[in-house]
Structure formats: structure tokens, C-alpha cells
N, CA, C and O of each residue as an XYZ file, in Angstrom:
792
protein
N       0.847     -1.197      0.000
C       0.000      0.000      0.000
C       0.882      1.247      0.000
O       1.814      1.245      0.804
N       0.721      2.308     -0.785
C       1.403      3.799     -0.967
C       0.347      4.467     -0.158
O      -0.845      4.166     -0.097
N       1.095      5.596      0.562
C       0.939      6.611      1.400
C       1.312      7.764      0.293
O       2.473      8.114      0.081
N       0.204      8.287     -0.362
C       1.350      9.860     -0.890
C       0.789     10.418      0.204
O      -0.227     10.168      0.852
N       2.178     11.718      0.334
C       3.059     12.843      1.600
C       3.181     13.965      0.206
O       3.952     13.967     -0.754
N       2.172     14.783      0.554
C       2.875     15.796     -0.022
C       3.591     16.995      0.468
O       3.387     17.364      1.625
N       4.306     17.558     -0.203
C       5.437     18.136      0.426
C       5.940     19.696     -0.340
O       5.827     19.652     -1.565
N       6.330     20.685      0.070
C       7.180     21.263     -0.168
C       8.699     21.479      0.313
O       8.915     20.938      1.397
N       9.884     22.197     -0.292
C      11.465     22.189      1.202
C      11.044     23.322      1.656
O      11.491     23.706      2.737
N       9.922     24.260      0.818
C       9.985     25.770      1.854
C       8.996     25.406      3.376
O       8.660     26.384      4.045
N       8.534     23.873      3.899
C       8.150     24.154      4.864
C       8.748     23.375      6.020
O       9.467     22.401      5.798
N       8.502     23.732      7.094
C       9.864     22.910      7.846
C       8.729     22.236      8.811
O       9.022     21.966      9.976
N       7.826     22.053      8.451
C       6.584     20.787      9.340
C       7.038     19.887      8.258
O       7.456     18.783      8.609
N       7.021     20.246      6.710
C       6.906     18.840      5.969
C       8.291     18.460      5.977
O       8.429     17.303      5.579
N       9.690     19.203      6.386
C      10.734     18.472      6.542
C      10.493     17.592      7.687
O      10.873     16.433      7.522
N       9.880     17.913      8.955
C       9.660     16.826     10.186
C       9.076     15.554      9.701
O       9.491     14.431      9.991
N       7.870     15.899      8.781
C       7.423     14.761      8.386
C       8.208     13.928      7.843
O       8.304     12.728      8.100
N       9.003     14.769      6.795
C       9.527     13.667      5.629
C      10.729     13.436      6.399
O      11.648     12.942      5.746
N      10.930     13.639      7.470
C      11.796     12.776      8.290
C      11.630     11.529      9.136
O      12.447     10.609      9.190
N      10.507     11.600      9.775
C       9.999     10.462     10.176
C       8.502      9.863      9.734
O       7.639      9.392     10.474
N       8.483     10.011      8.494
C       7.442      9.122      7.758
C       7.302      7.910      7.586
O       6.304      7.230      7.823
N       8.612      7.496      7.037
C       9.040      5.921      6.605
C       9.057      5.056      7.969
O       8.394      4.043      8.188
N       9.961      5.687      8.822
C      10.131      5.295     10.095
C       8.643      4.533     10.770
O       8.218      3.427     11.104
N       8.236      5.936     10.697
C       6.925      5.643     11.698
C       5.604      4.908     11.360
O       4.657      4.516     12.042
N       5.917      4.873     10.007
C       4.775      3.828      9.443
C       5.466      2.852      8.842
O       4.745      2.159      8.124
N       6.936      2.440      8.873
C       7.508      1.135      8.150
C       6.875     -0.406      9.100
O       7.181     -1.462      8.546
N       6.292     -0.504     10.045
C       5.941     -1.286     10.426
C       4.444     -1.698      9.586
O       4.300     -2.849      9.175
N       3.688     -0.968      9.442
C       2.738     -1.216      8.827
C       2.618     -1.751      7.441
O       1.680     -2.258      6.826
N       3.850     -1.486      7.142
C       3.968     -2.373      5.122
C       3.448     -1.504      4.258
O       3.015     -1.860      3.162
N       3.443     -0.016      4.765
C       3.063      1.325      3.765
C       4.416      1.675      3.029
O       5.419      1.776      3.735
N       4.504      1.832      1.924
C       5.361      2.799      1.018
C       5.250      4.336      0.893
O       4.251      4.692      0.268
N       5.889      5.131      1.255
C       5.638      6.719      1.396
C       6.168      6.911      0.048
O       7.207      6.548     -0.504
N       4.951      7.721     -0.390
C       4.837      8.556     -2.189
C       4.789      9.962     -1.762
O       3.811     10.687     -1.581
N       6.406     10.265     -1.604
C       6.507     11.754     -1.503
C       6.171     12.239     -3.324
O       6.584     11.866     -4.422
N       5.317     13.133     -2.870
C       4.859     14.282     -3.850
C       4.999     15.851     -3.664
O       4.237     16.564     -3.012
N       6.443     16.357     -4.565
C       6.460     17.508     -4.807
C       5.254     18.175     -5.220
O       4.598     17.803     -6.193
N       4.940     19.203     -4.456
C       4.076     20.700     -4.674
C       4.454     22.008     -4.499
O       5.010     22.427     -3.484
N       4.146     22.706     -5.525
C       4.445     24.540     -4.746
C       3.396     25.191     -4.105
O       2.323     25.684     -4.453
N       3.983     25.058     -3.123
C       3.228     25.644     -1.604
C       2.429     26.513     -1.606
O       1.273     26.446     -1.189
N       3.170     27.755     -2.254
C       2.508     29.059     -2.668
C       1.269     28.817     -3.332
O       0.254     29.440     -3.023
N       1.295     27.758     -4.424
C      -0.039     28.030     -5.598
C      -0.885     27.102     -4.228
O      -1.997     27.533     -4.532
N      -1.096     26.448     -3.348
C      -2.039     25.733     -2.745
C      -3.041     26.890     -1.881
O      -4.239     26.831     -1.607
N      -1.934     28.026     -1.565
C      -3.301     29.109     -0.753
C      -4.772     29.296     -1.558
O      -4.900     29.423     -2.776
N      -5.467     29.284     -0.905
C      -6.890     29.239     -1.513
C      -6.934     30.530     -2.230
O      -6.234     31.348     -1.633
N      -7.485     31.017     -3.275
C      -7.888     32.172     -3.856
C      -9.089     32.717     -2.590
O      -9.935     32.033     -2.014
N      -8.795     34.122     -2.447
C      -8.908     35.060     -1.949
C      -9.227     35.004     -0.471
O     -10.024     35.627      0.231
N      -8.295     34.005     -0.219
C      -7.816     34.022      1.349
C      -6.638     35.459      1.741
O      -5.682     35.691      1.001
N      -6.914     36.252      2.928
C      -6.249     37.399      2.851
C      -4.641     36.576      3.765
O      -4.559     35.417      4.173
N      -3.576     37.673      3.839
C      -2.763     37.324      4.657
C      -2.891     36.576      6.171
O      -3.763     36.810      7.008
N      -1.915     35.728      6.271
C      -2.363     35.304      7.508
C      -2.404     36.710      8.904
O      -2.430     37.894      8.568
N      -2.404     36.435      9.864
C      -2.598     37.109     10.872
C      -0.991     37.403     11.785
O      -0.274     36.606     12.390
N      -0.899     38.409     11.627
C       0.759     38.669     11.971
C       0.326     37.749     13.733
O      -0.805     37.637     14.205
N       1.544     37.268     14.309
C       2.016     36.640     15.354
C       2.457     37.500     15.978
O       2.989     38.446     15.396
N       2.362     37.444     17.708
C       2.845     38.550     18.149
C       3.885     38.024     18.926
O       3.842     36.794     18.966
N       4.944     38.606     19.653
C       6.272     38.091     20.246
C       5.687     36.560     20.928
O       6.133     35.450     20.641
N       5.049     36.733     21.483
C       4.976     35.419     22.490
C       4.617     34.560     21.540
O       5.367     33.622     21.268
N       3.529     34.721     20.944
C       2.846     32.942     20.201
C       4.255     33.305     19.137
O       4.372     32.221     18.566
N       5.241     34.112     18.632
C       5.825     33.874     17.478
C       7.187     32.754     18.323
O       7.795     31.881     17.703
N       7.390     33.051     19.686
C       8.240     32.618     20.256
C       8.064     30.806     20.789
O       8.966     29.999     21.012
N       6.321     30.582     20.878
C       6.398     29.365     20.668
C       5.915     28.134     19.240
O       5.611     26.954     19.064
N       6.106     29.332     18.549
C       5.971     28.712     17.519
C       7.188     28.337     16.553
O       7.227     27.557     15.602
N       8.259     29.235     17.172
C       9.385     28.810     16.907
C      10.105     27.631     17.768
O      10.818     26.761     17.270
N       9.808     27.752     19.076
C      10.016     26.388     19.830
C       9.402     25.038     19.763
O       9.598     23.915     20.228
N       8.472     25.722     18.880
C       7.318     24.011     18.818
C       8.274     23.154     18.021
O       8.620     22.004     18.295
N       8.673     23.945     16.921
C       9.201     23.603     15.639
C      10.609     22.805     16.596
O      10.691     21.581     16.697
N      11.688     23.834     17.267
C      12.505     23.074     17.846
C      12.248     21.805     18.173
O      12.848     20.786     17.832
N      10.907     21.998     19.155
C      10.790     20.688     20.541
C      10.862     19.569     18.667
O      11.850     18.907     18.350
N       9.940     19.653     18.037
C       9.552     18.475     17.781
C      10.614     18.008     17.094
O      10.671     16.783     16.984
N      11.361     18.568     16.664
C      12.870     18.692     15.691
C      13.771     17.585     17.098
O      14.079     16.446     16.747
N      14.015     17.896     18.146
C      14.363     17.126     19.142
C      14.307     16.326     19.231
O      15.163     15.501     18.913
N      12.794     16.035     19.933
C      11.947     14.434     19.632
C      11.879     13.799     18.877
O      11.550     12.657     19.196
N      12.136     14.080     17.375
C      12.346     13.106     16.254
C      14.302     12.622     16.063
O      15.146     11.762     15.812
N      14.112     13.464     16.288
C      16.443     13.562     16.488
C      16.630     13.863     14.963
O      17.343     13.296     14.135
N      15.843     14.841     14.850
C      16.553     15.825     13.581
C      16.918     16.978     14.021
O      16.452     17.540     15.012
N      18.128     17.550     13.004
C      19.041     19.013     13.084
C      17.871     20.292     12.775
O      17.122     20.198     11.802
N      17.823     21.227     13.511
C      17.224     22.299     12.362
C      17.994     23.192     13.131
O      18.404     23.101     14.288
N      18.177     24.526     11.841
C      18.931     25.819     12.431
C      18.060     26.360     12.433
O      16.997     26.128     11.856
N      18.548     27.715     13.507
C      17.406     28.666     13.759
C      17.532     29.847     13.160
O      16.851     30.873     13.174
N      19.286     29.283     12.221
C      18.886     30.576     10.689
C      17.986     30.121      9.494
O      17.814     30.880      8.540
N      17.437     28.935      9.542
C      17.020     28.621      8.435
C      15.687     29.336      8.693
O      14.835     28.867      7.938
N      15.354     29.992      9.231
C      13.524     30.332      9.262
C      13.736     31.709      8.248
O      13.826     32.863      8.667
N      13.796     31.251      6.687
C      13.768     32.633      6.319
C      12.966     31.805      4.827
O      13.093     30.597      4.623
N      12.387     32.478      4.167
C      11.798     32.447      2.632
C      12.530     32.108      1.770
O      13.691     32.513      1.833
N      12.172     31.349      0.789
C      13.320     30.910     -0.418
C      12.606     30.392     -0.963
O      11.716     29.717     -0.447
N      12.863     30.628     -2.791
C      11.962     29.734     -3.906
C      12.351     28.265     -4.005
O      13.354     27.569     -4.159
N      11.388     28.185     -3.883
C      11.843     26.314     -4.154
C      11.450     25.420     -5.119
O      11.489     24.192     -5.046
N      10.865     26.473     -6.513
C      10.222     25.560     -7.557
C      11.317     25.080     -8.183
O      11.115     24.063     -8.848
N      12.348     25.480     -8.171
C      13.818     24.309     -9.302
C      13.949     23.530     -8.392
O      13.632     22.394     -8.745
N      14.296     23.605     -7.290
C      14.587     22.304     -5.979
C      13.731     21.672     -6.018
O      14.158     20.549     -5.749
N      12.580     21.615     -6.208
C      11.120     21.096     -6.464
C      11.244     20.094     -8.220
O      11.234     18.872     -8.363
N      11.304     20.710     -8.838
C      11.285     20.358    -10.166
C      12.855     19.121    -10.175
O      12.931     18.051    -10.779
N      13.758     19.684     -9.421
C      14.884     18.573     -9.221
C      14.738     17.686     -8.838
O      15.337     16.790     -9.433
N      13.986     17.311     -7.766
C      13.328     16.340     -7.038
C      12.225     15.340     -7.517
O      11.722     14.369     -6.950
N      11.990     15.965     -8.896
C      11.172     15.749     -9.588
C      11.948     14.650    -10.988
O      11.562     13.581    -11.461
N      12.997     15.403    -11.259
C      13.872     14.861    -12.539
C      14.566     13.749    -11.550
O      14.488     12.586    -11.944
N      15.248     13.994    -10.282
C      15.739     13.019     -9.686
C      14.760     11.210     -9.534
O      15.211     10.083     -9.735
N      13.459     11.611     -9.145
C      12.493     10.598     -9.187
C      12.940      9.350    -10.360
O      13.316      8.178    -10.343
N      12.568     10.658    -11.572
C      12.700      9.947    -13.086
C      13.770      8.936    -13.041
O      13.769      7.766    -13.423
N      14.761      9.713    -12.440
C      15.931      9.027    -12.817
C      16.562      8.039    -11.424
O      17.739      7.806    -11.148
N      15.197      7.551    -10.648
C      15.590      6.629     -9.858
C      16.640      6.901     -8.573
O      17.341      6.103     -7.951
N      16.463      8.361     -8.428
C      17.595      8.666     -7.006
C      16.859      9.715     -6.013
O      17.271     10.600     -5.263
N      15.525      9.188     -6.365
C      14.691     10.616     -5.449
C      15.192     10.563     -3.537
O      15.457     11.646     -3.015
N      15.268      9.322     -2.708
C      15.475      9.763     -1.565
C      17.255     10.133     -2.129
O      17.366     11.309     -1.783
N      18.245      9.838     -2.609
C      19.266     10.202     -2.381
C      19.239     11.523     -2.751
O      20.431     11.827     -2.721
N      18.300     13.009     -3.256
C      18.565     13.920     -3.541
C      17.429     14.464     -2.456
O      17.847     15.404     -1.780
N      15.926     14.001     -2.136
C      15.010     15.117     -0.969
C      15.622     14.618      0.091
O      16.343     15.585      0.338
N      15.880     13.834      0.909
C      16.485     13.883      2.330
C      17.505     14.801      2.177
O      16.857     15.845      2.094
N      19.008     15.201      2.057
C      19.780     16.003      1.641
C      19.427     17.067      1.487
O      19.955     18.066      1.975
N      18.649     17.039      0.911
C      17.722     18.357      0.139
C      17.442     19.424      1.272
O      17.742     20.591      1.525
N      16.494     18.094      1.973
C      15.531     19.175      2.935
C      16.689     19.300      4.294
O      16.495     20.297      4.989
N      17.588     18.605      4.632
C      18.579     18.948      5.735
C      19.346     19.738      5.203
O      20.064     20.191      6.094
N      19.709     20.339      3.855
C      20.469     21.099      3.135
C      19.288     22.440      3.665
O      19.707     22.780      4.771
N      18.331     23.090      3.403
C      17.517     23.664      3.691
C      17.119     24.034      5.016
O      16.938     25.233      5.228
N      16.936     23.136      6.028
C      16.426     23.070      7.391
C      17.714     22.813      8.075
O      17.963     23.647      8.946
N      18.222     22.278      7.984
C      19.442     21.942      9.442
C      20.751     22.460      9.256
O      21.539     22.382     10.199
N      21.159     23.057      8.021
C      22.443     23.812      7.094
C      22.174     25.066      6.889
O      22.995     25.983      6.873
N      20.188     25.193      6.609
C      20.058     27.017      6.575
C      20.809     27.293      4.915
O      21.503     28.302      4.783
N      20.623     26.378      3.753
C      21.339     26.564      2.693
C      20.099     27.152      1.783
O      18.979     27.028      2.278
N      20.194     27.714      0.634
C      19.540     28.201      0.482
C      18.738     27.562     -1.099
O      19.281     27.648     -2.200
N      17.499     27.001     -0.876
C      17.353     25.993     -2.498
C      17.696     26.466     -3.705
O      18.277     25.848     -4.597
N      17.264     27.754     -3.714
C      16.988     28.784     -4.751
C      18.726     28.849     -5.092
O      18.840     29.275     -6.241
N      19.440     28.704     -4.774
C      21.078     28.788     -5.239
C      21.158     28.020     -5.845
O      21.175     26.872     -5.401
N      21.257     28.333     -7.331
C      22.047     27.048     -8.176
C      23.111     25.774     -7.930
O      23.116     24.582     -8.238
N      24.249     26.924     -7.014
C      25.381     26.348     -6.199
C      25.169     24.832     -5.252
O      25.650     23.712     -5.082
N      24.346     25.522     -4.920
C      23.161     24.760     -3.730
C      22.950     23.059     -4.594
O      23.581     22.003     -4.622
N      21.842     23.537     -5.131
C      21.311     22.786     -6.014
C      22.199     21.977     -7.142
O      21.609     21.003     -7.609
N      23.432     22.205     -7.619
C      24.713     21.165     -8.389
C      25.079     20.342     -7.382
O      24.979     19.134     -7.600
N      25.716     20.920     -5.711
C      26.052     20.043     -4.964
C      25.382     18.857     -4.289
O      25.937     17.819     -3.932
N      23.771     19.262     -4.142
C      23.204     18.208     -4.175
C      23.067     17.061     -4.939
O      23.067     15.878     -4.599
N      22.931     17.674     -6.195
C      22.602     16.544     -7.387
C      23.645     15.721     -7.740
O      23.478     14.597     -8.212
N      25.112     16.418     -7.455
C      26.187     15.593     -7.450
C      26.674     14.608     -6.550
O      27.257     13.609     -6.971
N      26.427     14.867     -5.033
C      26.510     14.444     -3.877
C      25.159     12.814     -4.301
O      25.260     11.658     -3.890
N      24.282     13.293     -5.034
C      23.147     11.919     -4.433
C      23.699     11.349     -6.129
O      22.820     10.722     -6.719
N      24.550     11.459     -6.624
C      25.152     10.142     -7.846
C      24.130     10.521     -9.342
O      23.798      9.526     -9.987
N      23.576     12.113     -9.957
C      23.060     12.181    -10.603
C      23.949     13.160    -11.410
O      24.640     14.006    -10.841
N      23.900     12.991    -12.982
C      24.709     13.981    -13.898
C      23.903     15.177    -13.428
O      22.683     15.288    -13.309
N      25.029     16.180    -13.152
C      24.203     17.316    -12.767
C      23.660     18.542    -13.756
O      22.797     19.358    -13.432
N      24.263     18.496    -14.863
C      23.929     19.222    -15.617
C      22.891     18.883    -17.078
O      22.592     19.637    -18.004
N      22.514     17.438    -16.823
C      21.578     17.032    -17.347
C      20.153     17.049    -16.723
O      19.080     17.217    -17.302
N      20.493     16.754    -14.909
C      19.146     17.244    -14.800
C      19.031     18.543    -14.471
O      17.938     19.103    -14.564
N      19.984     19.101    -14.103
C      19.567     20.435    -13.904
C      18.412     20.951    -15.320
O      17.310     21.494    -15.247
N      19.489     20.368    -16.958
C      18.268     21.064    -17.521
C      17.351     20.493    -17.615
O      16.588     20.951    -18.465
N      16.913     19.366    -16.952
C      15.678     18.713    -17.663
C      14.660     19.273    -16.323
O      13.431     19.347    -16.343
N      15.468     19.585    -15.325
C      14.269     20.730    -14.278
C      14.071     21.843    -14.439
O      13.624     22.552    -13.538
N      14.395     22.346    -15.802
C      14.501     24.001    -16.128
C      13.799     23.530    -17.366
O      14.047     24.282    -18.309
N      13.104     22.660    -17.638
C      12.369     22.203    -18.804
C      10.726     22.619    -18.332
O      10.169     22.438    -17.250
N      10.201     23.255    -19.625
C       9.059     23.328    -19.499
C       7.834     22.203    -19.387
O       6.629     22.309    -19.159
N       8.714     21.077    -19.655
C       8.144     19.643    -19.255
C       8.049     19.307    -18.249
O       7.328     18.328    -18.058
N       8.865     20.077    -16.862
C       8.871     19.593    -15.705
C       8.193     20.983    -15.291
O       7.611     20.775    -14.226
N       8.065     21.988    -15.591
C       7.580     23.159    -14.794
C       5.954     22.910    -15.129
O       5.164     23.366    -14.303
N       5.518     22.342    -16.078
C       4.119     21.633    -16.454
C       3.681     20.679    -15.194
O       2.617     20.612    -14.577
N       5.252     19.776    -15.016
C       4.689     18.699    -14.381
C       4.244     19.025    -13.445
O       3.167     18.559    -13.073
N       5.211     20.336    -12.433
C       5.107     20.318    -11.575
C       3.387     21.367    -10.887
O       2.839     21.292     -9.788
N       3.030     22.223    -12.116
C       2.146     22.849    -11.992
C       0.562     21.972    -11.975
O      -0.381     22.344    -11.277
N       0.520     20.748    -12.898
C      -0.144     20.014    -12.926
C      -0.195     19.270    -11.888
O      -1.349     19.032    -11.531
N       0.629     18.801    -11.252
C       0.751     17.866     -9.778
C       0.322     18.807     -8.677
O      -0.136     18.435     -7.597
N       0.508     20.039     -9.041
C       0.180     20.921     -7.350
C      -1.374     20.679     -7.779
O      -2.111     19.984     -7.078
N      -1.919     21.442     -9.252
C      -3.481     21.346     -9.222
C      -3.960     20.679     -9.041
O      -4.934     20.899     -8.322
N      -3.646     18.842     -9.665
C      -4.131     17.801     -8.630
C      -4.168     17.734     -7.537
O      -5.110     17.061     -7.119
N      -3.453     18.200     -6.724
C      -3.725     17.935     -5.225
C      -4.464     19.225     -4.655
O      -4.687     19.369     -3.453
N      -4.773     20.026     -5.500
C      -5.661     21.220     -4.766
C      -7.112     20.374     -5.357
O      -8.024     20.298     -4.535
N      -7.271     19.957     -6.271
C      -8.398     19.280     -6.560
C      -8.954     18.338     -5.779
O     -10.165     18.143     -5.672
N      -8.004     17.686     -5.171
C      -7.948     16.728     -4.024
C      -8.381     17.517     -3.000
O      -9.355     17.112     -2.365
N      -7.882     18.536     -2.703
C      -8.654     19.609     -1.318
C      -7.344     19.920     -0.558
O      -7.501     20.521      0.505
N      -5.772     19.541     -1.008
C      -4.878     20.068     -0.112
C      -4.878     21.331     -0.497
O      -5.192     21.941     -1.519
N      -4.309     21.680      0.913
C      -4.378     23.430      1.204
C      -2.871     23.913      1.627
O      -2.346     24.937      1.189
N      -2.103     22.768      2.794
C      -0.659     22.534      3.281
C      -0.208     21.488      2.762
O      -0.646     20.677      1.945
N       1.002     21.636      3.505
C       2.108     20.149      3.454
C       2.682     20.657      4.762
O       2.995     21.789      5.129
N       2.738     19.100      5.534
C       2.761     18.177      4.853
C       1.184     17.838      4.879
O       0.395     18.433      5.613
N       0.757     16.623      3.830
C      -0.788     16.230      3.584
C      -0.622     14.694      3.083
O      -0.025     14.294      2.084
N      -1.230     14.050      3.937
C      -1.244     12.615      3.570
C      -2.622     12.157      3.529
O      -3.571     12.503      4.233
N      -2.559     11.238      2.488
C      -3.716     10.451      2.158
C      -3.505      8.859      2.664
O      -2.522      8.120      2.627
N      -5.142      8.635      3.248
C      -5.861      7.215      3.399
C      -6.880      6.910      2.808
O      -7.943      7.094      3.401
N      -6.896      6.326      1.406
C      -7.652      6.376      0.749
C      -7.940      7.908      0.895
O      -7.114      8.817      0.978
N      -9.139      7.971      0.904
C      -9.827      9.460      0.780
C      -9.875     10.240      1.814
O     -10.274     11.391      1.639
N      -9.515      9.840      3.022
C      -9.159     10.325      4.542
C      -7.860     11.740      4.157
O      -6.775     11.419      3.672
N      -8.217     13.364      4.483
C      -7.005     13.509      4.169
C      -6.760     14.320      5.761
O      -7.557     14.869      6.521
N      -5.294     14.096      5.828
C      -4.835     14.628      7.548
C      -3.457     15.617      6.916
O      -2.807     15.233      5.944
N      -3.211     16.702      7.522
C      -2.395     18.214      7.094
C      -1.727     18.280      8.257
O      -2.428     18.446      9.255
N      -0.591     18.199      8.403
C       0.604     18.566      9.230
C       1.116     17.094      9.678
O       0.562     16.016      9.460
N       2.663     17.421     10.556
C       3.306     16.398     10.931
C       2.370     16.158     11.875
O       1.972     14.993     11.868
N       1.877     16.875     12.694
C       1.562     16.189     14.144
C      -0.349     15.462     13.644
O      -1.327     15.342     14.382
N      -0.238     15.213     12.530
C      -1.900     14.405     12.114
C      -0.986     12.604     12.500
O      -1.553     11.699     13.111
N       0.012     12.544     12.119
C       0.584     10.948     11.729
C      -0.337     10.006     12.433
O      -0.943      9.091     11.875
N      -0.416     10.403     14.140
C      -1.247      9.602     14.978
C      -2.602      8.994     14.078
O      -2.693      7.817     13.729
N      -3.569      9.999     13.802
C      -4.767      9.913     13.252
C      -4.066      8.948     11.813
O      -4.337      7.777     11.548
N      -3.245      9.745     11.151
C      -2.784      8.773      9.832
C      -3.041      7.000     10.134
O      -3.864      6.244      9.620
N      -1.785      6.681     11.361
C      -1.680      5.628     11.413
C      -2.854      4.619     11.769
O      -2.754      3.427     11.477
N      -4.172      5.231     12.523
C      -5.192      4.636     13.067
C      -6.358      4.375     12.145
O      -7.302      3.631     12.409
N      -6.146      5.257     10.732
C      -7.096      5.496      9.866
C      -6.425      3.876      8.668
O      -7.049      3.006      8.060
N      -4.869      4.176      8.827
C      -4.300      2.800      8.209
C      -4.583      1.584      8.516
O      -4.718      0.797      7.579
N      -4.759      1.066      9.983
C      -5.169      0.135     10.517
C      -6.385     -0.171     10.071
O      -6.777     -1.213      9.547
N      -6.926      0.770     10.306
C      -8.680      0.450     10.005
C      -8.995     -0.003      8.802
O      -9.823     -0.909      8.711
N      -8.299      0.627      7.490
C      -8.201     -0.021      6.729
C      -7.641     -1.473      6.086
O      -8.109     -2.288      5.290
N      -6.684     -1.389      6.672
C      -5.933     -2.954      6.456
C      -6.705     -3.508      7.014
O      -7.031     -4.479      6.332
N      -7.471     -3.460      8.310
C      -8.143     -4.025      9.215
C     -10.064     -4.459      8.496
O     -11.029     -5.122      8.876
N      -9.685     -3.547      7.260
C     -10.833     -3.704      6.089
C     -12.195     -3.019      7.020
O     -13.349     -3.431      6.906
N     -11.820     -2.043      7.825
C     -13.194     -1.200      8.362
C     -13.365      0.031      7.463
O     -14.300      0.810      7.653
């Protein structure tokens, strides 16, 4: 059975996830189908800005992120909390798939991003990865600067807004859908039930 996880690197809940996804449901005999999306196109049309945070909730909302970063025993820096495009890192992740090396380029990826504070949107960035996970880098680089993959990738986000995602991370059970790392609980109980054929 496949689990798609969808995901962006600009969010650092779906790096928690896509850190302990496999983990936490490898007992169950699920396969995790990470699915690149751009984050940005999922905001609903004419939803206004969110609601500025004020020192205190911004202060535990930056610690939440720590604690749970802890509890899983992943790295995150606390320079990485800044904005960065991530549709070529996205679209790489995408050509990487094709070419059969997708966890050796998004794990990297997203600790390159979250626990290094590197920045996706850097080309620089983005060669050392692709070289580091055993892929010609300048072949996929162009085949993620291809309008074949900027299609793909625009078409894969609209599917999943069609589907009703709004965030990442977003996992599906059957038609059950649960949004953030901290849903997994509900994930895993909704899995049972199914295997369990309820």
C-alpha cells in the first residue's frame, strides 16, 4: 500500500514529516509517495494574509518547531527560518524521481535547507546536491529548467488542490485527508482500520 506525503522544502513541518514518515509507518507495510508541490499556488484564492504573530505565540511557535525537531532527532537551524523559492529544488526532485535517485537527492535536500540554513533557490546549492546523491548534474539540472517539468510540476500541485490540499505536509488514506506532521497519529489509526478492512 502507498501513502502519498505531499510536500514542499519551503516548509519545515513537511521536513519533520519527511523525516519520520518511513520510520513511523515502516511497520505497517506502507510505502511513502513523496509528492512535490508549490506551496505558494495551494493558498486558496482570496484568502487574505495570515494574521501577523505577536512576540509570544511567534516565540512558541518557533520552539514548537525546535521541541519536535528534538523528539524526532533531527538538526534544524534557527537561521534557516527565512523564505526561499523552491520551484527548481522542487522540479529537481522531480527529474531526480525519473531518474531513480529521489530519496538520495530530498532527504539532503531538505537537511540542506532546514538543518544547514542553505539556500534551495542557489544554483550552487542545487549542483552540490545533485552531485553528492550520484546524478549527472547538468543534465538534470536542464531537464528541471524544462518546461516539461515546470508543467509537471504545476499540474501535480493542481491535482492535489483538486484533491482539497491546502498545506504540506498532507497525507492520504484512501480518501481520509490529515495536514501537518503532528496528524501521523490519526494517519496511522485510519491505516489500521483499513488494512483491518473497516
Amino acid at each position: 500500500m502507498q501513502l502519498p506525503l505531499y510536500f514542499d522544502y519551503a516548509c519545515p513541518w513537511a521536513y519533520l514529516g519527511s523525516c519520520r514518515a518511513e520510520a513511523y509507518f515502516r511497520d505497517l507495510g506502507v510505502e511513502i509517495d513523496f509528492r512535490p508541490v508549490h506551496l505558494r499556488r495551494l493558498v486558496e484564492p482570496g484568502v487574505g494574509k495570515p494574521p501577523e504573530l505577536g512576540p509570544r505565540k511567534q516565540r512558541n511557535a518557533t520552539s514548537d518547531v525546535r521541541h519536535w525537531a528534538e523528539m524526532i532527532g533531527v538538526e534544524i537551524s534557527p537561521d534557516a527560518l527565512y523564505r526561499s523559492d523552491t520551484q527548481l529544488a522542487l522540479r529537481c526532485a522531480l527529474a531526480a524521481k525519473d531518474a531513480g535517485r529521489f530519496r538520495e537527492f530530498h532527504h539532503p535536500a531538505y537537511r540542506a535547507r532546514w538543518a544547514e540554513a542553505r539556500d534551495l533557490s542557489d544554483e550552487a546549492v542545487l549542483r552540490s546536491l545533485l552531485r553528492e546523491a550520484g546524478l549527472d548534474v547538468e543534465e538534470t539540472l536542464g531537464r528541471a529548467r524544462s518546461s516539461a517539468l515546470e508543467e509537471c510540476l504545476t499540474r501535480d500541485t493542481e491535482a492535489a488542490i483538486a484533491r482539497g490540499v491546502f498545506g504540506v505536509p498532507t497525507v492520504f488514506v484512501g480518501d481520509e485527508m490529515f495536514w501537518g506532521n503532528d496528524r501521523f497519529e490519526l494517519v496511522r489509526f485510519y491505516l489500521q482500520k483499513a488494512q483491518a478492512g473497516g
